[in-house]
N, C-alpha and C positions, 0 to 999 in steps of 0.2 A: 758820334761822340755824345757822354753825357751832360746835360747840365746841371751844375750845384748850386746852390744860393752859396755866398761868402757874404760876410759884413767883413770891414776892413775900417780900421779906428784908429786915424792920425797921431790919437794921445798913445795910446799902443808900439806904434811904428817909432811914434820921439822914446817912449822909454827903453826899446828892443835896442834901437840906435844907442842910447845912453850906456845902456847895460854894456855894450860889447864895444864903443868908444872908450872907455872908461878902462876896459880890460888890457885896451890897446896902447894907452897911456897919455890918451887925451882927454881934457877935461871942457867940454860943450859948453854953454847958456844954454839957458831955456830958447831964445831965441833963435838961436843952430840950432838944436833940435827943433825946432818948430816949420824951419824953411825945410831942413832933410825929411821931417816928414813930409811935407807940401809936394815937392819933389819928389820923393818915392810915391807917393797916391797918383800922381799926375803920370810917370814913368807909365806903371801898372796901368791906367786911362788909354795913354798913345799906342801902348806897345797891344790891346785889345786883348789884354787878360781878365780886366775887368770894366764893369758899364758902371759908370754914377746915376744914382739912385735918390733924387731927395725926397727925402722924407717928412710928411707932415706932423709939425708937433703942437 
């Protein structure tokens, strides 16, 4: 199997969520959105789709 780099961006994951709760006819905080991202990045961690990477800035 191949491997790819992916970056994957917490802020990204709260607005995809926002956009498509929104449609659904719920209305988030920032703060829901911020734990569903936490949660979704961490999912994607355990389940070994993807590795965390820190990066020096």
């Amino acid at each position: 199997m191949r491997e790819i780099e992916v970056f994957i961006d917490t802020e990204e994951i709260a607005e995809f969520f926002f956009h498509e709760l929104v449609k659904r006819g719920y209305v988030p905080t920032e703060e829901e959105l911020e734990e569903i991202a936490d949660i979704t990045f961490e999912y994607l961690i355990n389940k070994s789709i993807i590795d965390e990477e820190v990066q020096d800035e």
